[in-house]
PDBQT receptor file of N, H, CA, C and O in Angstrom, charges set to zero:
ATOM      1  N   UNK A   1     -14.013   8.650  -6.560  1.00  0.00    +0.000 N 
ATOM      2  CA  UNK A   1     -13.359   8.398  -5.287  1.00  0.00    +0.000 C 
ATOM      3  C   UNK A   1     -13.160   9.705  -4.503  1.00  0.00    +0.000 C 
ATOM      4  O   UNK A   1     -13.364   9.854  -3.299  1.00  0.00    +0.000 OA
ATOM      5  N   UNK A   2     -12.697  10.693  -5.443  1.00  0.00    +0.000 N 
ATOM      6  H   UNK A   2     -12.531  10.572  -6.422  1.00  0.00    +0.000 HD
ATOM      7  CA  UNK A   2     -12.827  12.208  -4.518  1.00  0.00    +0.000 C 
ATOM      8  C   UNK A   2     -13.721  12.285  -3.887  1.00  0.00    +0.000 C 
ATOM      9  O   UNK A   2     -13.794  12.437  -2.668  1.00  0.00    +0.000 OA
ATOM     10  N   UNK A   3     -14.564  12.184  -4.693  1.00  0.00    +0.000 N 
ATOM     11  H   UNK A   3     -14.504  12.061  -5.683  1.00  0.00    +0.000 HD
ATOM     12  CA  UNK A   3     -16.231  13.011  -4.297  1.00  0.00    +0.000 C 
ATOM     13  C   UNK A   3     -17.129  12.157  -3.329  1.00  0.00    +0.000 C 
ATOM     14  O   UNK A   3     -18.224  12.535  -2.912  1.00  0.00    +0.000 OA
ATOM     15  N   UNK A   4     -16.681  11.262  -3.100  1.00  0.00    +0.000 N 
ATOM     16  H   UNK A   4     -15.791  10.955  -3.438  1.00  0.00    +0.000 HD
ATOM     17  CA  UNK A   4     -17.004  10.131  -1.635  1.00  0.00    +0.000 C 
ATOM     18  C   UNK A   4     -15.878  10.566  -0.546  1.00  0.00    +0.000 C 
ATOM     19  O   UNK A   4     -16.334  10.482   0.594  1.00  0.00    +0.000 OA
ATOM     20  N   UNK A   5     -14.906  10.884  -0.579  1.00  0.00    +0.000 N 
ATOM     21  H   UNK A   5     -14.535  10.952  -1.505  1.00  0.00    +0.000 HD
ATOM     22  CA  UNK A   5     -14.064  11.500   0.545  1.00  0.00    +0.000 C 
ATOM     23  C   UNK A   5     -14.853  13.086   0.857  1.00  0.00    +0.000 C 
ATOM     24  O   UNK A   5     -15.120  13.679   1.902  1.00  0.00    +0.000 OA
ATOM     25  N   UNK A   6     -15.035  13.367  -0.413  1.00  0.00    +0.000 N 
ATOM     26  H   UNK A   6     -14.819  12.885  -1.262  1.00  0.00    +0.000 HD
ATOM     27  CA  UNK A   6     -15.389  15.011   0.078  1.00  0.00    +0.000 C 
ATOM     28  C   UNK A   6     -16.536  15.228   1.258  1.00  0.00    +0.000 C 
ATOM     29  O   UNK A   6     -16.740  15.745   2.356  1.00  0.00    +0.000 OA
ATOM     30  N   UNK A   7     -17.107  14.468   0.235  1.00  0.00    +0.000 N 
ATOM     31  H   UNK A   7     -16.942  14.048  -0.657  1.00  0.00    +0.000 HD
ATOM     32  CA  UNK A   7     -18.853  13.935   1.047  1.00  0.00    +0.000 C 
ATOM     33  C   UNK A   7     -18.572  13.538   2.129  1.00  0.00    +0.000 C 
ATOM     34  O   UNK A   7     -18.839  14.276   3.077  1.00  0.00    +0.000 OA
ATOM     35  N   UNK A   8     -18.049  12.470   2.337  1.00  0.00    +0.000 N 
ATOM     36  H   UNK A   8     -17.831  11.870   1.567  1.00  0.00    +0.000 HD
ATOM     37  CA  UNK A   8     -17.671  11.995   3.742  1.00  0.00    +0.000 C 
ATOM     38  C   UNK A   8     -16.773  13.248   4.656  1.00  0.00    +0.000 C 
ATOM     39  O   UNK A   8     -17.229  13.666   5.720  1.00  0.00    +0.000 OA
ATOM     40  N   UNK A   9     -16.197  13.474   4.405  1.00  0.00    +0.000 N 
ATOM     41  H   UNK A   9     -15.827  13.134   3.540  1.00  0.00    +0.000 HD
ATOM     42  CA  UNK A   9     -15.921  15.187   4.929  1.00  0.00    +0.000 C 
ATOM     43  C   UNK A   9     -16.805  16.126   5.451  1.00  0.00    +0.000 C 
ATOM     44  O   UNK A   9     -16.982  16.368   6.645  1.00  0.00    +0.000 OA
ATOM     45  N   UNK A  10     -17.340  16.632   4.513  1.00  0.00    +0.000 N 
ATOM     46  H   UNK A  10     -17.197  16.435   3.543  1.00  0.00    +0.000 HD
ATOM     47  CA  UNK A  10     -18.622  17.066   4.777  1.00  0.00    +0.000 C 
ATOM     48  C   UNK A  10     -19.855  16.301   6.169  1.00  0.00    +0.000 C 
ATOM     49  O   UNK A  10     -20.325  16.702   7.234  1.00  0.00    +0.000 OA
ATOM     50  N   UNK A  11     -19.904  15.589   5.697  1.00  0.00    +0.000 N 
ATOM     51  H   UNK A  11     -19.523  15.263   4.832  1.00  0.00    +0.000 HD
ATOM     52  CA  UNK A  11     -20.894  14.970   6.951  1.00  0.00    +0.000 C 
ATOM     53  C   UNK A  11     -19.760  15.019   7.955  1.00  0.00    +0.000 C 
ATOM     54  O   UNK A  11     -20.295  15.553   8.926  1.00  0.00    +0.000 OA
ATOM     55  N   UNK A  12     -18.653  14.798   8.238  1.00  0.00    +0.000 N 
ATOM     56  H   UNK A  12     -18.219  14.364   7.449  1.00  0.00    +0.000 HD
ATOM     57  CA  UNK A  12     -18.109  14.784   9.425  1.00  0.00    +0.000 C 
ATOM     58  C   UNK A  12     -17.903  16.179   9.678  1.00  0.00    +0.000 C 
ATOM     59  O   UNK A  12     -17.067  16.230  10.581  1.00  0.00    +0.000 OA
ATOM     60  N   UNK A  13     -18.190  17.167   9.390  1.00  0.00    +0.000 N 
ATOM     61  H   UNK A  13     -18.869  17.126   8.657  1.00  0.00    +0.000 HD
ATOM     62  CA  UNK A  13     -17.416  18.420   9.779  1.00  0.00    +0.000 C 
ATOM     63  C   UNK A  13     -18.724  18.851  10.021  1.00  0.00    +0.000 C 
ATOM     64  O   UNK A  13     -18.689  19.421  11.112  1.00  0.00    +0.000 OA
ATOM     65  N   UNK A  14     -20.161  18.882   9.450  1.00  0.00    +0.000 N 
ATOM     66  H   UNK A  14     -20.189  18.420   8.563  1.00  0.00    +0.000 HD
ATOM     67  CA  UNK A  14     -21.763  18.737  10.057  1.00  0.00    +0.000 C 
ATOM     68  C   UNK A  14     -21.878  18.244  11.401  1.00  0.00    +0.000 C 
ATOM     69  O   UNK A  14     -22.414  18.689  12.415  1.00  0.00    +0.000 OA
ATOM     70  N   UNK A  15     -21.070  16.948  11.067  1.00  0.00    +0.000 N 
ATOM     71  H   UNK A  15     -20.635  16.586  10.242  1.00  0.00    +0.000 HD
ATOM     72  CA  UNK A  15     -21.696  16.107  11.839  1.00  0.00    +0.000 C 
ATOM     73  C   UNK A  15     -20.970  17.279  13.917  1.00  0.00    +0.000 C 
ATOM     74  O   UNK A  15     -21.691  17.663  14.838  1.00  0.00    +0.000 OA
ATOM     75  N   UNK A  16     -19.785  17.377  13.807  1.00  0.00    +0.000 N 
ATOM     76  H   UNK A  16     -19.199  17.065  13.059  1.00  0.00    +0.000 HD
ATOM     77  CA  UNK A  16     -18.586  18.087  14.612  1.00  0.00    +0.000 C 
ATOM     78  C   UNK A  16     -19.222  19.007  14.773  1.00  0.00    +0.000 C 
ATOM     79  O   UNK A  16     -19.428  19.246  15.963  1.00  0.00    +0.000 OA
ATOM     80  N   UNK A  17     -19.971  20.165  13.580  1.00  0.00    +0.000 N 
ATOM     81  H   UNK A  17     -19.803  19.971  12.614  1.00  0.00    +0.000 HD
ATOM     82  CA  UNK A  17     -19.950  21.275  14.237  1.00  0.00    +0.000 C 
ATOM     83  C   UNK A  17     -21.462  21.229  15.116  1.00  0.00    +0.000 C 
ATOM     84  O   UNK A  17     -21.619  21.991  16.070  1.00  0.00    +0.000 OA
ATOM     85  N   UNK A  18     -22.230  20.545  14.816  1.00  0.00    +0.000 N 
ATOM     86  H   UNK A  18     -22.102  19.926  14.040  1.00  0.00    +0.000 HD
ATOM     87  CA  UNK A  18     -23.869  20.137  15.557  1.00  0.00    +0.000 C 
ATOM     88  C   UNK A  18     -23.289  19.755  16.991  1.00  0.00    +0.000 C 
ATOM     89  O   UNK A  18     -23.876  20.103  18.016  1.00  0.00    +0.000 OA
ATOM     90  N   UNK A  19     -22.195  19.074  17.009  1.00  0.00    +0.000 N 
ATOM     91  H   UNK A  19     -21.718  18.791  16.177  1.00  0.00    +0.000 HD
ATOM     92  CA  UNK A  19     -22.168  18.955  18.392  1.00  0.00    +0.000 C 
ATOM     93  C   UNK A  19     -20.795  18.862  19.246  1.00  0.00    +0.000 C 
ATOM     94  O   UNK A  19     -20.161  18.160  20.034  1.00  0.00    +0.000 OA
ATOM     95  N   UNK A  20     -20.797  20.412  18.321  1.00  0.00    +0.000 N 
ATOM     96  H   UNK A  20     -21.313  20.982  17.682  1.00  0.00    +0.000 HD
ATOM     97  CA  UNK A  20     -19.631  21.374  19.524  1.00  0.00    +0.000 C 
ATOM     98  C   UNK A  20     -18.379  19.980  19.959  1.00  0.00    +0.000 C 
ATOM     99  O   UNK A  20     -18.003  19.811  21.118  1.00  0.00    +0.000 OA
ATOM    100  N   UNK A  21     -18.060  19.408  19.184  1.00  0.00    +0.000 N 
ATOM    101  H   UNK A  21     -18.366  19.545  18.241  1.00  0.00    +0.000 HD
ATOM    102  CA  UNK A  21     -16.570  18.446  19.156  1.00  0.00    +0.000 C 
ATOM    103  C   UNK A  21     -15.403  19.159  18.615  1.00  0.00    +0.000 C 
ATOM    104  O   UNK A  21     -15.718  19.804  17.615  1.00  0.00    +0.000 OA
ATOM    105  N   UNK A  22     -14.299  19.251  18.899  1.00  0.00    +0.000 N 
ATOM    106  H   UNK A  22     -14.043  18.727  19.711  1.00  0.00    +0.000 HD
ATOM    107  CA  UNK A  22     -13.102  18.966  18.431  1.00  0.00    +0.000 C 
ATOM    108  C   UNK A  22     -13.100  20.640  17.538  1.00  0.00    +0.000 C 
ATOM    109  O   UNK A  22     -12.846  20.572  16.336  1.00  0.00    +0.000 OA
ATOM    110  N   UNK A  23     -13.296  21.651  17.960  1.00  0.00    +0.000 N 
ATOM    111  H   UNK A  23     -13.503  21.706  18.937  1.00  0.00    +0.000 HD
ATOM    112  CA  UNK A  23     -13.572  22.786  17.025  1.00  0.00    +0.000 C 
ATOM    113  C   UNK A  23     -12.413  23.242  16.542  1.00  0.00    +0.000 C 
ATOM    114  O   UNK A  23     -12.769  24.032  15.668  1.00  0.00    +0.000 OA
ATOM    115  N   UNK A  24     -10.914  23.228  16.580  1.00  0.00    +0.000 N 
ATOM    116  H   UNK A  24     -10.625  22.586  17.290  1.00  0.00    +0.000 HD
ATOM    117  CA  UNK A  24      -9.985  23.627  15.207  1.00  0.00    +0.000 C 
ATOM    118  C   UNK A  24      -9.983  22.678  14.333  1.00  0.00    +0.000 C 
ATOM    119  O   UNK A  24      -9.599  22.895  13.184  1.00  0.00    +0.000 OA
ATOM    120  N   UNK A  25     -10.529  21.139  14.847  1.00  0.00    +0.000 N 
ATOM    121  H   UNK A  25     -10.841  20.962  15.781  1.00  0.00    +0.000 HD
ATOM    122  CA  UNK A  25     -10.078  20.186  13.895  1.00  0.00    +0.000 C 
ATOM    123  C   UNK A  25     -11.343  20.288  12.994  1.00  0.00    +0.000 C 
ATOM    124  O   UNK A  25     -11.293  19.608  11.969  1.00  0.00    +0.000 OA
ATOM    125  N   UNK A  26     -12.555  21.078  13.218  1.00  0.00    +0.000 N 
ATOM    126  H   UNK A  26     -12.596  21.630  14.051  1.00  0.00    +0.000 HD
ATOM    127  CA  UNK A  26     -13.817  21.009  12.418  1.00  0.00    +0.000 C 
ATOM    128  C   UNK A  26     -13.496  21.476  11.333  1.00  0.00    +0.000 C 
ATOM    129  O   UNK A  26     -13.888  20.969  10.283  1.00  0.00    +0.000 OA
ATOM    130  N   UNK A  27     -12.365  23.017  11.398  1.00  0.00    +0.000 N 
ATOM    131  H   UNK A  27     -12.046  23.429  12.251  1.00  0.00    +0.000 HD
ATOM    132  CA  UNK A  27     -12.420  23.774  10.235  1.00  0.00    +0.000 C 
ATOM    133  C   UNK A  27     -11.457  23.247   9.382  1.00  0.00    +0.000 C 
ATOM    134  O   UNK A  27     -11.610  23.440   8.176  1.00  0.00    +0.000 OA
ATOM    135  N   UNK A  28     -10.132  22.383   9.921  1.00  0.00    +0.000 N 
ATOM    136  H   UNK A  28     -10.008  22.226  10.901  1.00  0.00    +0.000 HD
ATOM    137  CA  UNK A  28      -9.546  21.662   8.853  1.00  0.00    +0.000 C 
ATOM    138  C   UNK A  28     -10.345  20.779   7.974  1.00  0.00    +0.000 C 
ATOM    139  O   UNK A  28     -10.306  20.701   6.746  1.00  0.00    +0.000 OA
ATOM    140  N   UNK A  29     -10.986  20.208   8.718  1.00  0.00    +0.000 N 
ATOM    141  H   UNK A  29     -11.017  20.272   9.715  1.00  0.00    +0.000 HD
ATOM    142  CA  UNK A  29     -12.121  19.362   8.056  1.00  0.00    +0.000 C 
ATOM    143  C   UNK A  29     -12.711  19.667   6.505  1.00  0.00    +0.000 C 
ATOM    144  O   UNK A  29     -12.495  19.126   5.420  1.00  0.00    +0.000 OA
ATOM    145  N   UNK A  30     -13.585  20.827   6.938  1.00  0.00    +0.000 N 
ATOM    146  H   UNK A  30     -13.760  21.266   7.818  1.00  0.00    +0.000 HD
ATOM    147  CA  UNK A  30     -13.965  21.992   6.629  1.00  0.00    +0.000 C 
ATOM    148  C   UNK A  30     -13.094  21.775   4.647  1.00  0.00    +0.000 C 
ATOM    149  O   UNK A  30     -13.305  21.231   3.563  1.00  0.00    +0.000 OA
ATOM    150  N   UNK A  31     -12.156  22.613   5.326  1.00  0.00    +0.000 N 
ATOM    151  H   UNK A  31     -11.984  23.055   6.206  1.00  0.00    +0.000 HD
ATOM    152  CA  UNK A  31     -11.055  22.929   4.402  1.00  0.00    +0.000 C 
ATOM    153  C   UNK A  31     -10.480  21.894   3.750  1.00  0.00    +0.000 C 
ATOM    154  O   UNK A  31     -10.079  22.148   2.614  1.00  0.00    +0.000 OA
ATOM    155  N   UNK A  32     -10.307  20.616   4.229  1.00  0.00    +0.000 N 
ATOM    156  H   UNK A  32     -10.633  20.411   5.151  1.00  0.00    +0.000 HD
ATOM    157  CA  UNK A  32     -10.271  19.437   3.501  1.00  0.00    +0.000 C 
ATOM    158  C   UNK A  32     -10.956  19.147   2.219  1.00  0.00    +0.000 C 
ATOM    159  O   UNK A  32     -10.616  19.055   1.039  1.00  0.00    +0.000 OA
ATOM    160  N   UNK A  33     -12.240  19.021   3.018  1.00  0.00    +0.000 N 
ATOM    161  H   UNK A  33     -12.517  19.096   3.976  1.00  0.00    +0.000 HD
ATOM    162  CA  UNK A  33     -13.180  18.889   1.856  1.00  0.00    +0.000 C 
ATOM    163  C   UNK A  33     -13.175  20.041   1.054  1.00  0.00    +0.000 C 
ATOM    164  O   UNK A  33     -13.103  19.511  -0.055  1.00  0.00    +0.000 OA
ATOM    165  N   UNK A  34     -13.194  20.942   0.898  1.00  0.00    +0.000 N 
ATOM    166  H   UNK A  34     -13.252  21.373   1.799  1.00  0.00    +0.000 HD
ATOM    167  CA  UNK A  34     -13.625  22.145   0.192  1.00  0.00    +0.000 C 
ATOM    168  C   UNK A  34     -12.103  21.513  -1.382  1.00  0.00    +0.000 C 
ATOM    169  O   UNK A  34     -12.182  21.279  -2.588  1.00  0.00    +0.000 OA
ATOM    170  N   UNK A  35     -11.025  21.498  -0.399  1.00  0.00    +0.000 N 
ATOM    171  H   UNK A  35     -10.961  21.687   0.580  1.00  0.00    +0.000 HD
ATOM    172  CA  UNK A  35     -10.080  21.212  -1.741  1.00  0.00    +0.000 C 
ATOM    173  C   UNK A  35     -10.556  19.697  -2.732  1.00  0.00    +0.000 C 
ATOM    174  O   UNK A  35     -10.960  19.610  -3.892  1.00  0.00    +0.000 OA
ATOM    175  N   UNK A  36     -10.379  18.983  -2.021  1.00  0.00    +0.000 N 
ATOM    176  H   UNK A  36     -10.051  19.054  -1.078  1.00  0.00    +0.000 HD
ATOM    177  CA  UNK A  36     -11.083  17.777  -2.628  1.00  0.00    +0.000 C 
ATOM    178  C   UNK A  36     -12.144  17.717  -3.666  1.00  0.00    +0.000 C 
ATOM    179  O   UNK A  36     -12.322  17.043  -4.680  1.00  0.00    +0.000 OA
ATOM    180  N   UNK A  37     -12.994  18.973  -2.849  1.00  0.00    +0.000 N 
ATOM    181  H   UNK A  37     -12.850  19.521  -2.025  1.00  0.00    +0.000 HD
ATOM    182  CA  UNK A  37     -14.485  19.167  -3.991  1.00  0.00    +0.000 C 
ATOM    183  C   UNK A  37     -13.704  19.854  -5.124  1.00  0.00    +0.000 C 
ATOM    184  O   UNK A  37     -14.144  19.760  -6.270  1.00  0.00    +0.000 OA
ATOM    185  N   UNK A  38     -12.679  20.474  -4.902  1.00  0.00    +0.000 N 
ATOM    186  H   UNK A  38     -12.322  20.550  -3.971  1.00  0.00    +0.000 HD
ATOM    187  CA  UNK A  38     -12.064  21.604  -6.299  1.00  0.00    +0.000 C 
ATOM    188  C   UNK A  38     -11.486  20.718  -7.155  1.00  0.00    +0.000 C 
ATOM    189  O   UNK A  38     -11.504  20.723  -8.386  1.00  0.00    +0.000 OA
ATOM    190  N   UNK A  39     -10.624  19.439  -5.886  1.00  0.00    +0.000 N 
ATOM    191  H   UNK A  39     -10.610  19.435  -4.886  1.00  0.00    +0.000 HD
ATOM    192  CA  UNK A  39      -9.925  19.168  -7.189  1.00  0.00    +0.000 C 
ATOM    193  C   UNK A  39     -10.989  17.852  -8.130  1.00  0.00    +0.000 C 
ATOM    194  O   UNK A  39     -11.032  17.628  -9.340  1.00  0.00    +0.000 OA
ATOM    195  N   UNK A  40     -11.497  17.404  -7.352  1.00  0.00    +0.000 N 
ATOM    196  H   UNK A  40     -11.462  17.585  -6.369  1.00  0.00    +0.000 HD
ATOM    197  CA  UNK A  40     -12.768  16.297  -7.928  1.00  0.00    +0.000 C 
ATOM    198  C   UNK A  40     -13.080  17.330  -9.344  1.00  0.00    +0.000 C 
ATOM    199  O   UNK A  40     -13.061  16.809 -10.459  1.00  0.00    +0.000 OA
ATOM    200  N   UNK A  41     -13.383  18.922  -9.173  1.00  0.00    +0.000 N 
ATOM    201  H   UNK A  41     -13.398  19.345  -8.267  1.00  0.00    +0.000 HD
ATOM    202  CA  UNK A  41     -14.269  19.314 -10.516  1.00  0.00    +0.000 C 
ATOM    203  C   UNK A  41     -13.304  19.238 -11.281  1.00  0.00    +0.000 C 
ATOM    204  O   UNK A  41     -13.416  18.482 -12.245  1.00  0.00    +0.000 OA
ATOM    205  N   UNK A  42     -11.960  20.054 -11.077  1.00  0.00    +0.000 N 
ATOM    206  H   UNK A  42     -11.869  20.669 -10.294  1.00  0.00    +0.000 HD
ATOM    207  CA  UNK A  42     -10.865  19.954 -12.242  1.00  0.00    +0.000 C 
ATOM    208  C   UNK A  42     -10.608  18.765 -12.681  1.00  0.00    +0.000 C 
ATOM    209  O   UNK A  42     -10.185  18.658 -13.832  1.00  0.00    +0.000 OA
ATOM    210  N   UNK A  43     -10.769  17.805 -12.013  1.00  0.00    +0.000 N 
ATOM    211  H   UNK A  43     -11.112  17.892 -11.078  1.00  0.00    +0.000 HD
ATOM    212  CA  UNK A  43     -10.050  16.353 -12.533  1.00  0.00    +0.000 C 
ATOM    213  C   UNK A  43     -11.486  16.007 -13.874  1.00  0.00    +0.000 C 
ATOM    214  O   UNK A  43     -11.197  15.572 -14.988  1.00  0.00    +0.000 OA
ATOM    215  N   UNK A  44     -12.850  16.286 -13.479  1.00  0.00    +0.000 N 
ATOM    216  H   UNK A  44     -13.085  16.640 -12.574  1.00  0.00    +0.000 HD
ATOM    217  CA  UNK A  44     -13.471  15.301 -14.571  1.00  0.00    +0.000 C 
ATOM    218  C   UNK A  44     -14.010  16.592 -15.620  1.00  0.00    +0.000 C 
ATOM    219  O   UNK A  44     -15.001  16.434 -16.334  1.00  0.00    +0.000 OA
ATOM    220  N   UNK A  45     -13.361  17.642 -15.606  1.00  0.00    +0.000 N 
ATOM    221  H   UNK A  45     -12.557  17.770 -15.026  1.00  0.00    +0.000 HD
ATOM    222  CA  UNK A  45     -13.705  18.380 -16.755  1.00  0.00    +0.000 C 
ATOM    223  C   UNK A  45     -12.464  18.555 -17.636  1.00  0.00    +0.000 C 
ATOM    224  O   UNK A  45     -12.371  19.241 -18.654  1.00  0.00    +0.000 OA
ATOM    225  N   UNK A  46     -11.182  17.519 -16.826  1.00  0.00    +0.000 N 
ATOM    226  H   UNK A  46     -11.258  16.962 -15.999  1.00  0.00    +0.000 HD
ATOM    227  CA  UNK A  46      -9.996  17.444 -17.398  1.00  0.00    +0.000 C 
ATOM    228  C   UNK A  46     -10.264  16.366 -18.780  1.00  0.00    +0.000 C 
ATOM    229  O   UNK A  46      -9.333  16.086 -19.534  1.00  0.00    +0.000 OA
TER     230      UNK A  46
């Protein structure tokens, strides 16, 4: 379930920065996903 939010993150913050939308909210984005992807690895090597 993380790792489908992250992903989906990812394409939206691609998708934002290709076409110059919403640019502080890109890098939260950004940064969203990036934690999500961290905590997705800690959780299944838990």
């Amino acid at each position: 379930m993380l790792a489908l939010i992250g992903i989906l993150l990812i394409i939206l913050w691609l998708g934002g920065f290709f076409m110059h939308i919403a640019g502080g909210f890109i890098h939260l984005v950004l940064v969203l996903a990036v934690v999500f992807f961290v905590l997705h690895l800690l959780r299944g090597k838990a």
